[in-house]
N, C-alpha and C positions, 0 to 999 in steps of 0.2 A: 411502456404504453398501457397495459393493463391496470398495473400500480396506478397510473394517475387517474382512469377509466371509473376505476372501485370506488377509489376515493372521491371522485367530483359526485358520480352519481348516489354520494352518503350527503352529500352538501356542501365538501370541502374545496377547499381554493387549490389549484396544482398549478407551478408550474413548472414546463418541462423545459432543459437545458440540454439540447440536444448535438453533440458535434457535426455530425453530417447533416446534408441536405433532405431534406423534404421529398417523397417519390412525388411526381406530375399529378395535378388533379384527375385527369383524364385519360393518364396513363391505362391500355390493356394489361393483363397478367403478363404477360410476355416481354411487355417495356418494363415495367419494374422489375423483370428476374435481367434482362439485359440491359438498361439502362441506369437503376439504379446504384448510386455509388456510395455504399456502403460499408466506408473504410473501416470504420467502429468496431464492424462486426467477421470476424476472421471466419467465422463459418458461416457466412449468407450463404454461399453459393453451394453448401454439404449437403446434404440429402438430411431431410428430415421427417421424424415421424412424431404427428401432432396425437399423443396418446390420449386412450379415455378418458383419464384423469382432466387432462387439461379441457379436454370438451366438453366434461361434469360441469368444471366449475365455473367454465367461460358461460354452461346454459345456465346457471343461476344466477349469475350476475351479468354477462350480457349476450343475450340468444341473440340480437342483430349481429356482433360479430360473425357469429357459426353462419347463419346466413347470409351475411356478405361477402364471407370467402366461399360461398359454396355458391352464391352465384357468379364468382369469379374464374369457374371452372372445376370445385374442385369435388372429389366424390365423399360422403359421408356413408364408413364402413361399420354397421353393427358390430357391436362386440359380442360372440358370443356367447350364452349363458348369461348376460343381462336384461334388463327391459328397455333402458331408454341408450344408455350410454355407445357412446362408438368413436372410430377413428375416425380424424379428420386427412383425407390426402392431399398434403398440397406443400409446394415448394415453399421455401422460406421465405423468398421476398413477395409473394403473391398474399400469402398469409398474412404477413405483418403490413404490408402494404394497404389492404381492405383493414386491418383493426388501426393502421393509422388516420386515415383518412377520417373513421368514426373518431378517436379520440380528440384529431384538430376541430370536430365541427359540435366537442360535447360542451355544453356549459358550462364555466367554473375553470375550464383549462386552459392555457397558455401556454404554446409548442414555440418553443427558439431556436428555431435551426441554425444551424452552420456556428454555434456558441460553447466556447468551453469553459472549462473551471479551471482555474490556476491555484485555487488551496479552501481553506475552511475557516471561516468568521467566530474566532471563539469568544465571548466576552463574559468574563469569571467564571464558577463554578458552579454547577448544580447541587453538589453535595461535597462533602470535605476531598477533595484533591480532584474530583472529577471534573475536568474542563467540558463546558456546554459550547456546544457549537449551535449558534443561533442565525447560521446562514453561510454564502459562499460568495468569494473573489472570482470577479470574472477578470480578463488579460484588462490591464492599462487603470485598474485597480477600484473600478466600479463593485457593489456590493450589492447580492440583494437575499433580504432577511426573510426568515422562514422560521415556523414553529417546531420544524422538524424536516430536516434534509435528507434523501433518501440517495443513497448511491447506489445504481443500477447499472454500472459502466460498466461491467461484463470483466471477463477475468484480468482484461487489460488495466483495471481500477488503479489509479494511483492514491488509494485507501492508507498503504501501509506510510509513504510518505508524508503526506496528510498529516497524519494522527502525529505524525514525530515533529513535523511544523508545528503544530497546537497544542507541543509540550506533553501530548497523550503518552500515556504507555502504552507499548507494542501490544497489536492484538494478537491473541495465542489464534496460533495455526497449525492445523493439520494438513501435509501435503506428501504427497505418495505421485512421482512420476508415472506416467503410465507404460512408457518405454516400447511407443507404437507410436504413428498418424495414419492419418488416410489419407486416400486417393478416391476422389468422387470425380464419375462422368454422368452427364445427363444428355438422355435419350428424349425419343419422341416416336410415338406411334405411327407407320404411316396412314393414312387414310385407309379407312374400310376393317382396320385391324383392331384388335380389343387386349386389355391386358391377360396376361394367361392367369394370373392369380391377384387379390384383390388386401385380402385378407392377409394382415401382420400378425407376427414374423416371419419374412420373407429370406431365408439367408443359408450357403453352405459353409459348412468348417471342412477346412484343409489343415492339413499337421502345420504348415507353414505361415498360414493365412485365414481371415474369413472373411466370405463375401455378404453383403445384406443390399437388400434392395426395395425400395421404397416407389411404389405405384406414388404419382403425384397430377396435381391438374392437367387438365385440357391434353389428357395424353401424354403427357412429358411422366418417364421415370431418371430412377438415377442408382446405380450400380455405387458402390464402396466397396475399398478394397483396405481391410488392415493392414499392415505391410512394418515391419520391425523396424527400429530408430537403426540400430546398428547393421540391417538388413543390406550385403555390398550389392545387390540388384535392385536396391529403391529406384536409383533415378533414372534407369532404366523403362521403367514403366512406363514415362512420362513424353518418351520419344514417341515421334506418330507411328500409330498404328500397333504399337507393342501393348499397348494395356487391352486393346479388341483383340490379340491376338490369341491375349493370356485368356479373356473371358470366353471365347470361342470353343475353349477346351472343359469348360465346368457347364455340366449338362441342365442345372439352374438356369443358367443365364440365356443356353442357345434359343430359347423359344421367344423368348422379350427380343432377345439383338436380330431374330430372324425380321420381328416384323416392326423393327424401327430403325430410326437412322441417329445420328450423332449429332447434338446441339452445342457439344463444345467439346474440347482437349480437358482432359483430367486434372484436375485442380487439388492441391494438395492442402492439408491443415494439421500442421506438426506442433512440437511442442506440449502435448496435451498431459494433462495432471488430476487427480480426485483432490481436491481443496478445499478444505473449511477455515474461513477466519471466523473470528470470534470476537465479537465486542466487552467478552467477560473476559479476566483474565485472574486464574487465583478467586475465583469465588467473589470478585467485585468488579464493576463495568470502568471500563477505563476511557470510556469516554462517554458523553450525554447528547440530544439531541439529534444524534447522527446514526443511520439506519442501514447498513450492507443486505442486497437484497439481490436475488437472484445469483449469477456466475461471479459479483464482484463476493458474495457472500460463499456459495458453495456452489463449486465443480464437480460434474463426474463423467465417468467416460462417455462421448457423445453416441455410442453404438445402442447404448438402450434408451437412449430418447428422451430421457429424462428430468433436463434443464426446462422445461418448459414447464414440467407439471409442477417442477421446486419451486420455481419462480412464481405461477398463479398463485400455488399455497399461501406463501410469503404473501404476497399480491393482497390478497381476501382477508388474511390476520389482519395486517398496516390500517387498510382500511375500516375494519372491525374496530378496532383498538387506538386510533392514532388520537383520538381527541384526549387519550390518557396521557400522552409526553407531556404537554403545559403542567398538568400538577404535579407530574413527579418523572421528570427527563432522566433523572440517574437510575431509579427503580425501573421504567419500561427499559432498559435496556438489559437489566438482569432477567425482567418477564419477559423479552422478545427470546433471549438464551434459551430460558428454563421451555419453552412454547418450544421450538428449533429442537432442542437435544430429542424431544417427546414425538413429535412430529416429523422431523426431517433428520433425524439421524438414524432412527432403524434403516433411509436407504442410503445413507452417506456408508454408514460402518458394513452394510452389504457390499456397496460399489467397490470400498476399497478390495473385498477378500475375492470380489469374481474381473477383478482389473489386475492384480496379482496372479491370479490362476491362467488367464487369456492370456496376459504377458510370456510366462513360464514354458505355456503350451506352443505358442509363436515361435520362441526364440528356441526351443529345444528343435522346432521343425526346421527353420531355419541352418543349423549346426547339423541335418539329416541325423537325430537323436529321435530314436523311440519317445511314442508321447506320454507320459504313463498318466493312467486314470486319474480325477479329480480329485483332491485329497480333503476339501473342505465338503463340512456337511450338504451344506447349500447347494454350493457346486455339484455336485452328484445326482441328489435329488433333482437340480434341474436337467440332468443331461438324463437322468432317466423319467422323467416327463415330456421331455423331448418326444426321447423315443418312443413310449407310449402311446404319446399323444396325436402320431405318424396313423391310429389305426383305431383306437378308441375316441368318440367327438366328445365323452362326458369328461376325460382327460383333455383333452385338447381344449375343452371350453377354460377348464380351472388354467390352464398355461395362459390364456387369451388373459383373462382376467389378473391375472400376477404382472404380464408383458404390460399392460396396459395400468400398472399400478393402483388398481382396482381392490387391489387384495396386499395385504402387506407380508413379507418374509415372514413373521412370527402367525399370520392368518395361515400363509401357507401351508407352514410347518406343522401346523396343529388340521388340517383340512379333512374333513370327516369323510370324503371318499379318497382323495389323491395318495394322503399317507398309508390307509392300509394295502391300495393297490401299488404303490412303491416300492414299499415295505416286502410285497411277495416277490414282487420281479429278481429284488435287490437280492433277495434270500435264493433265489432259483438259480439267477444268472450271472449274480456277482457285480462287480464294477462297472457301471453302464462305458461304453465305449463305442460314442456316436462316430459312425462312420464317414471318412471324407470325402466326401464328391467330387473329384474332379484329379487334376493333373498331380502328380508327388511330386517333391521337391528337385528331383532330378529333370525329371520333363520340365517344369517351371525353368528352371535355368537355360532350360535348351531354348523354349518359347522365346524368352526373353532377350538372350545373345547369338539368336542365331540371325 
């Protein structure tokens, strides 16, 4: 939706090819998080957190969004330590539902509900062996041509098929299981009551597990629960009353569950992976005309938020850049790479090393194994910014701004207050070792089967 947003409002033609339905014109927030059916998207219904990033660049290319969803309920949280920028809170179909409504009513765009793609229109080459894909098959063999095809179908993309139908070579991928899902519930304030805390990162670490939790519209939050692939009390959780029973015991959550009620049964979203496909392969693009954007291009763990602000990025390039495909469809796809690795890989090759660490730390508590301290640089420094940041606000602001993608790993790294105060604590007190809040793994079990 965005993608197509940027680019109408530059002059361009879009149209969108959407599998599911359309949310109701006059849908409330409330009817689009419970009405809509949005099979497409495996995590509609997860807690999400719309980071600074993505509400930077939504205000510069389109501030009526940020205002639509915010009069749809939903609260807009300064970041701190900046001027303008802030979090947006608000459920995922409430969100996307107010930027769709603008993008069916924009000029230049064309929304086709309920339509899918059955493969990719190549006809010859762009450049010596690179097949140009000049549009897409829809079912019963209708065709419709385009100057540049953008595949935004989320990690479920049938991209790698595709490309092997259109005679393409396989695109090079990077893929790292995460060896965890979640469990998301969502709450609701009752009348008269207020959220206890506003401000993201909202979340405890257990040796076992970590909880985070996401303030979102018109009162509604939603609780997440990590919980290990191999973990033999996952689907336990998921019986009534066993997952408020577990939360009842982590001293985060009592103040929220006191003063709300339950808006649905725990919702699970497994299978998760950090993923980069690539259009380059060996230093030349293997295929032309045709664009991976968002989650069908690069995954990463959904707990820092992050799909969203990858996706806008992507989003705002395409647009910047896209009237360059017609003269040279094989070369933009080496410049969309070399743009990707510069941009969007400082947090791809991050995500992998702290989705490896969280795994590690999970599955050792799991096993009731001592959890030992973080061994990556990264990882460390953020557990001792963490903790820091628990008592100092000028530390706590630089956290806000990193959480919020505002600041990138190697800004961090190099940060003319954070490091040197780091740097003494590290020296004084050794391996930071944030503390867990809430039940060990022995109570857990008990919570759970009893």
């Amino acid at each position: 939706m965005a993608t197509a947003l940027f680019c109408a409002r530059r002059g361009h033609t879009v149209t969108v090819l959407e599998r599911d339905d359309q949310p109701k014109p006059d849908a409330t927030a409330d009817d689009d998080f419970r009405d809509w059916d949005r099979a497409g998207v495996p995590h509609a219904r997860q807690g999400h957190n719309f980071l600074g990033l993505s509400s930077r660049v939504m205000r510069a290319e389109a501030p009526d969004v940020l205002a639509a969803v915010a009069a749809r309920g939903a609260p807009r949280i300064p970041v701190a330590g900046t001027a303008e920028d802030e979090n947006l809170l608000s459920r995922r179909l409430v969100y996307e539902g107010a930027l769709r409504r603008i993008v069916e009513a924009e000029p230049g765009v064309e929304v086709c509900s309920g339509t899918s793609v059955e493969g990719l229109v190549v006809r010859g080459e762009a450049a010596a062996g690179v097949p140009h894909v000049v549009g897409v098959r829809l079912p019963g063999g209708e065709e419709i041509a385009a100057d540049v095809v953008v595949d935004a179908a989320g990690r479920r993309t049938r991209a790698g098929r595709w490309l092997a139908e259109a005679g393409c070579r396989a695109p090079e991928e990077t893929a790292q299981p995460c060896g965890f899902h979640y469990l998301t519930q969502h709450f609701r304030l009752r009348a008269g009551e207020s959220f206890p805390q506003s401000t993201v990162p909202i979340y405890a670490k257990l040796d076992f597990t970590k909880l985070v939790l996401f303030a979102a519209d018109n009162g509604c939050f939603q609780v997440s629960m990590t919980v290990a692939t191999d973990d033999p009390l996952r689907h336990r959780l998921r019986e009534p009353g066993v997952y408020r029973r577990f939360l009842e015991t982590v001293p985060l959550a009592v103040p929220w569950l006191e003063r709300s009620a339950p808006m649905d049964e725990p919702h699970p979203m497994a299978r998760l992976e950090d993923r980069w496909r690539r259009l380059v392969s060996g230093g030349a693009p293997v295929v032309a005309g045709y664009v991976l954007l968002g989650d069908a291009a690069m995954q990463t763990n959904p707990a820092f938020g992050r799909g969203v602000p990858l996706a806008y990025l992507q989003a705002r390039y395409l647009a910047d850049t896209v009237e360059k495909v017609r003269d040279d469809p094989a070369g933009y796809t080496v410049r969309w790479d070399e743009w990707a690795e510069r941009n969007l890989g400082v947090w791809f090759k991050a995500q992998l090393v702290s989705s490896r660490e969280q795994r590690e730390h999970i599955e050792a508590g799991v096993r009731g194994e001592p959890v030992a301290p973080a061994r990556d640089r990264m990882s460390r420094f953020l557990d001792a910014l963490a903790l820091l940041g628990e008592d100092e606000p000028g530390i706590n602001a630089v956290q806000l701004q990193f959480f919020n993608m505002l600041m990138t790993p190697q800004e961090l790294l190099n940060h003319p207050v954070a490091v040197p105060r780091i740097r003494d604590h590290l020296r004084d007190h050794g391996d930071p070792v944030v503390p867990a809040r809430g039940p060990d793994r022995m109570e857990f079990e008990r919570l759970v089967t009893g």
